[in-house]
PAMIVEX-291749 format. One line per field, with one value per residue (C-alpha): residue in one letter; x negated, y negated, z negated. Coordinates in pm, 1 decimal. Each point is the difference from the previous one (the first is absolute). Example, Ala and Ser with C-alpha at 12.3 -4.5 7.8 and 13.67 -1.06 7.14 Angstrom:
// PAMIVEX-291749
residuo = c(A,S) $
c1 = c(-1230.0,-137.0) $
c2 = c(450.0,-344.0) $
c3 = c(-780.0,66.0) $
// end
This chain:
// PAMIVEX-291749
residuo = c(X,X,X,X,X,X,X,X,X,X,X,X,X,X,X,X,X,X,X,X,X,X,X,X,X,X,X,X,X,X,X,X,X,X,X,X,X,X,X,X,X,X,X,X,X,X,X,X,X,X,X,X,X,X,X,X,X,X,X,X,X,X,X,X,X,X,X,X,X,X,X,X,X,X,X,X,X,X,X,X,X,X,X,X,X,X,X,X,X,X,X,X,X,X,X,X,X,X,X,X,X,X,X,X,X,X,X,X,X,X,X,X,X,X,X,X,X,X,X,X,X,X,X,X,X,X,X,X,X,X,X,X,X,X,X,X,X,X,X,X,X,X,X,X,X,X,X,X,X,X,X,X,X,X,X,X,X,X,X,X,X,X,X,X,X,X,X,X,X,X,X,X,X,X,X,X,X,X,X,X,X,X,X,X,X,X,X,X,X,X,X,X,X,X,X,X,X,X,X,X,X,X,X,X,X,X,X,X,X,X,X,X,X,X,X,X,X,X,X,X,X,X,X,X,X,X,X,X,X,X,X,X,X,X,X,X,X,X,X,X,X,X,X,X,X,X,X,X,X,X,X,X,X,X,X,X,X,X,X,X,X,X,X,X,X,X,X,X,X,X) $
c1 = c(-306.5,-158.7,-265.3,-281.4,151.1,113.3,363.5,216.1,-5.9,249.6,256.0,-51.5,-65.1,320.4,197.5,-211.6,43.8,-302.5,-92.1,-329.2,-66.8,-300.6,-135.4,-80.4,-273.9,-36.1,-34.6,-280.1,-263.8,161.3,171.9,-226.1,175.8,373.4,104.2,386.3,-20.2,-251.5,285.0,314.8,-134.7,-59.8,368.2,85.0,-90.7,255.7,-313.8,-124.0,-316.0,-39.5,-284.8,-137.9,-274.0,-191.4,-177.2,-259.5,-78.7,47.7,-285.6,-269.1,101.5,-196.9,-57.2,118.0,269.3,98.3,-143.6,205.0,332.0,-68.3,4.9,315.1,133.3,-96.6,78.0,232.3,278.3,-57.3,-240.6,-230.7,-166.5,-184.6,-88.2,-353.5,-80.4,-353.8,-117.7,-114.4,255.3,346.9,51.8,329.1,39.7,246.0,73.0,346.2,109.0,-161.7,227.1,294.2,-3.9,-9.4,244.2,-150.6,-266.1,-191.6,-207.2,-276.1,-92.2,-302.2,-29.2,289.2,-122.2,-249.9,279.4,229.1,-339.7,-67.9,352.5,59.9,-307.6,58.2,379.6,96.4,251.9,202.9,-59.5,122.9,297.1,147.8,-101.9,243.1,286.6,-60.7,74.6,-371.8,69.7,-260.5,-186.6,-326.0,-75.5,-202.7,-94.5,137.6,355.9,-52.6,-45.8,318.9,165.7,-7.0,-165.7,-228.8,-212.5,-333.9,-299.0,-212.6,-356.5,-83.3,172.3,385.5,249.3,135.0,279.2,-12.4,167.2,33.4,181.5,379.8,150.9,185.8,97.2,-108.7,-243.8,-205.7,-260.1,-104.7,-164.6,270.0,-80.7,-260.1,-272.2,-91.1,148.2,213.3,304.7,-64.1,-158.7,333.0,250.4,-245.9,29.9,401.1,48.7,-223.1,179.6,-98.5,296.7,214.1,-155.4,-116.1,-241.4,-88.8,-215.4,-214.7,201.7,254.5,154.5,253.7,170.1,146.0,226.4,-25.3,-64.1,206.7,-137.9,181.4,-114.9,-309.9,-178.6,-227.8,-283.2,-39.6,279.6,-113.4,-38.6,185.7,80.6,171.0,169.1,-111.5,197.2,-0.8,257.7,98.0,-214.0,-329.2,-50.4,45.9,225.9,-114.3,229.4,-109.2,79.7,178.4,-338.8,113.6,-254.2,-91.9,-126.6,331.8,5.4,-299.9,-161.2,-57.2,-349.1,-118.4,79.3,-209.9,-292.4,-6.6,-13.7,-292.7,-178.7,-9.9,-333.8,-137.6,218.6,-55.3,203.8,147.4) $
c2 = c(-14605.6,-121.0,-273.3,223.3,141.6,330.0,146.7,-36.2,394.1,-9.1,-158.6,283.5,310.5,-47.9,182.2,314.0,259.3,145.1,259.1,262.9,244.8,284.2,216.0,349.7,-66.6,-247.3,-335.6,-158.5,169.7,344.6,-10.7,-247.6,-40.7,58.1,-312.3,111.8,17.5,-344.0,-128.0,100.7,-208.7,-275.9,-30.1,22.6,-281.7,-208.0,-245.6,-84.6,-15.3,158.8,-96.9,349.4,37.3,308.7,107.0,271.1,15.5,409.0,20.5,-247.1,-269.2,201.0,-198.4,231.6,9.8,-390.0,20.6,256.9,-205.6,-325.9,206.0,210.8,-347.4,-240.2,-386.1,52.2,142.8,-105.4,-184.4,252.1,-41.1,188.5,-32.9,166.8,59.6,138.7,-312.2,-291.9,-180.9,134.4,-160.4,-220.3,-265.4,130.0,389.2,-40.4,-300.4,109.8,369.2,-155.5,-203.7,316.6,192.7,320.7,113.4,330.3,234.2,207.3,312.7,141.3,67.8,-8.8,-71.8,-237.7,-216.8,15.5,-71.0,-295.5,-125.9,-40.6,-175.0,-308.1,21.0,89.4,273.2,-293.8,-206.3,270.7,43.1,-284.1,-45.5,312.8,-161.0,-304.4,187.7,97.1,294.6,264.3,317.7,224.0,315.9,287.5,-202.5,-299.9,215.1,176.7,-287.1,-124.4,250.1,99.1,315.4,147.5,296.4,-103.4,187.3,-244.2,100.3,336.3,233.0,123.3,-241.6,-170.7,-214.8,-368.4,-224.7,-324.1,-290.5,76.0,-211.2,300.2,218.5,304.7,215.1,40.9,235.9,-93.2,227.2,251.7,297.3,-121.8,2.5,298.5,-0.4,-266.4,168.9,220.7,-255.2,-173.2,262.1,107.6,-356.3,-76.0,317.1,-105.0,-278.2,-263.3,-221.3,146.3,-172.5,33.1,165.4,-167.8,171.0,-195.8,-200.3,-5.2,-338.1,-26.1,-349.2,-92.7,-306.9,-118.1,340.9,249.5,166.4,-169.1,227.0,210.0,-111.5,134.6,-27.0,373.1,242.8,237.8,-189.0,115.2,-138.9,175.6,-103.5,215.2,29.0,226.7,294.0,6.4,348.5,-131.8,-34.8,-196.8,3.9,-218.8,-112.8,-102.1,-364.3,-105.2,-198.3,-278.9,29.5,-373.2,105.7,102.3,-268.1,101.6,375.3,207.4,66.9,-364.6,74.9,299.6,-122.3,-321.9,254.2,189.7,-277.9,-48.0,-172.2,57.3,33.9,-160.1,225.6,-13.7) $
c3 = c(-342.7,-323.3,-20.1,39.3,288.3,-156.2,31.3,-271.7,-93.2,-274.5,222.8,269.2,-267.9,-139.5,243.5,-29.5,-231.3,-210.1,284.1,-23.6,297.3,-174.4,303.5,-59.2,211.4,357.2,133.9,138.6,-238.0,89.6,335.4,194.2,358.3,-201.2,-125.2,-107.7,-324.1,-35.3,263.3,-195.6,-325.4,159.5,138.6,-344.7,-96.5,291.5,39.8,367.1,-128.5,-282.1,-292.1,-59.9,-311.7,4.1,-333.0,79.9,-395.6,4.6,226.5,-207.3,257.6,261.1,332.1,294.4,-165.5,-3.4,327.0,110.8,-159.0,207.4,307.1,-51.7,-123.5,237.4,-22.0,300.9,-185.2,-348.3,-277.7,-142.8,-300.7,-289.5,-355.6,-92.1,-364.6,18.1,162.4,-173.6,179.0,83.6,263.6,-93.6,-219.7,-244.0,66.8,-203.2,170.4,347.6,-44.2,-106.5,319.2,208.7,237.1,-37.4,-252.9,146.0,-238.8,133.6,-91.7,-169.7,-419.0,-202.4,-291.5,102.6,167.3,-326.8,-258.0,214.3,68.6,-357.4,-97.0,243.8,-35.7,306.8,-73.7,-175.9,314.5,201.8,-235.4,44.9,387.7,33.7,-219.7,215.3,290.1,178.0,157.0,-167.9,181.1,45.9,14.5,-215.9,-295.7,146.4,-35.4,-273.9,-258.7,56.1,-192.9,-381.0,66.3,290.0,62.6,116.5,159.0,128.0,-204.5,-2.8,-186.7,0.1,42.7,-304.4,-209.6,0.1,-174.7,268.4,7.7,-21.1,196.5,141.0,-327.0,222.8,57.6,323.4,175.5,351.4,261.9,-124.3,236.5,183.9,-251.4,-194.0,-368.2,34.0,-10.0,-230.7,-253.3,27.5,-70.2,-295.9,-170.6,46.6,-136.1,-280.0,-71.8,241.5,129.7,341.1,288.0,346.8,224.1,324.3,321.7,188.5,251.8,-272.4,-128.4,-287.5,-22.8,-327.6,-17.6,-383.7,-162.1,210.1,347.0,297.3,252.2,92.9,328.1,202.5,230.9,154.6,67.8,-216.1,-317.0,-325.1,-363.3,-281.9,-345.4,-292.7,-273.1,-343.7,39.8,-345.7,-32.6,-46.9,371.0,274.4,283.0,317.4,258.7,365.4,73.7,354.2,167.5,272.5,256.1,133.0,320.1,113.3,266.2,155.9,117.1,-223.4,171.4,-83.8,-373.3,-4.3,197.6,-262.7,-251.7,125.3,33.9,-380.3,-109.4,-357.7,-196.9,-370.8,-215.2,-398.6) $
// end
């Protein structure tokens, strides 16, 4: 412990790899009463008890939403926190020094673009940058998956969905939702083959896990749940492959899975 009575996080980051998990859609703003996928990032991180940040910026910092966070992510089993950036105050000292010291940094979903206009005017995409080098273990889902990558297709205003150029720490591209929204899919195929970076689609309960810049695995939270790769086909079109999906409630019934799922609140999509 340091003076202040903080761990020393380099010490203990160290022996992680840079590690982001983008859901096509779940956890605790999705799948309220199914905690696998909220569960399996946690254990990523190897703490006991976790320090877990949320940043709800995608959504304007809207209340039920932190609200909603502190319950999924009770001080039982970890140390929540969150950064707001529409409030005078943002609730930590030092948001680059508060996310570097972090286990797991958790990005809500809501507006895209909103979350990447605001990021970059108070730094925090650089702060996040280097909390992933440093080991912080990285996830969200809808917008809070989508700007991980160098390219997503968005559809959170109204409208069709559309191209995005996000953060690129994955040199991917991304579209969430993939076949349970309306558009999605097509809006995706449409803009690889138009030259967008290969990439991945991910359906709600989806998760893909990249370790450094290559997928790991793709985990899920329902039994049902798929994820492709798209790719150009050297034609001017795109071929996509279906992606083998680890489903993390193997260990328990299947019926518990489904019934979490059903029980989805509101969900805050990208």
């Amino acid at each position: 412990m340091t003076a202040t009575g903080r761990r020393p996080y380099l010490s203990t980051m160290r022996s992680r790899p840079p590690q982001i998990v983008a859901f096509g859609g779940g956890g605790f703003s999705m799948e309220w009463g199914n905690t696998l996928l909220d569960d399996h990032v946690l254990s990523l991180t190897g703490a006991e008890r976790p320090r877990v940040c949320f940043l709800p910026t995608a959504s304007g910092d809207a209340d039920h939403y932190v609200v909603r966070f502190y319950r999924a992510f009770a001080a039982s089993r970890c140390e929540p926190s969150h950064i707001s950036l529409f409030r005078r105050e943002t609730g930590v000292g030092d948001p680059r020094e508060h996310l570097l010291e972090q286990d797991l940094v958790y990005v809500g979903g809501g507006s895209l673009v909103s979350l990447l206009g605001t990021w970059r005017a108070h730094g925090i995409d650089l702060a996040l940058r280097e909390a992933w080098r440093a080991g912080v273990v990285l996830c969200g889902g809808s917008a809070g998956s989508l700007c991980w990558f160098s390219h997503a297709v968005s559809a959170f205003h109204e409208g069709p969905p559309r191209s995005i150029e996000a953060l690129g720490f994955l040199p991917w591209s991304n579209a969430v939702h993939y076949e349970d929204e309306p558009g999605r899919r097509a809006a995706f195929h449409e803009a690889v083959a138009g030259g967008m970076p290969p990439g991945y689609g991910a359906g709600d309960g989806a998760a893909l896990h990249f370790v450094g810049t290559e997928l790991a695995e793709v985990v899920s939270s329902r039994c049902s749940a798929r994820s492709v790769h798209l790719s150009h086909d050297g034609a001017g079109g795109v071929r996509e492959r279906e992606l083998p999906v680890r489903y993390l409630g193997a260990s328990r019934t299947s019926l518990t899975g489904e019934l979490g799922a059903s029980l989805a609140g509101e969900a805050i999509a990208a």
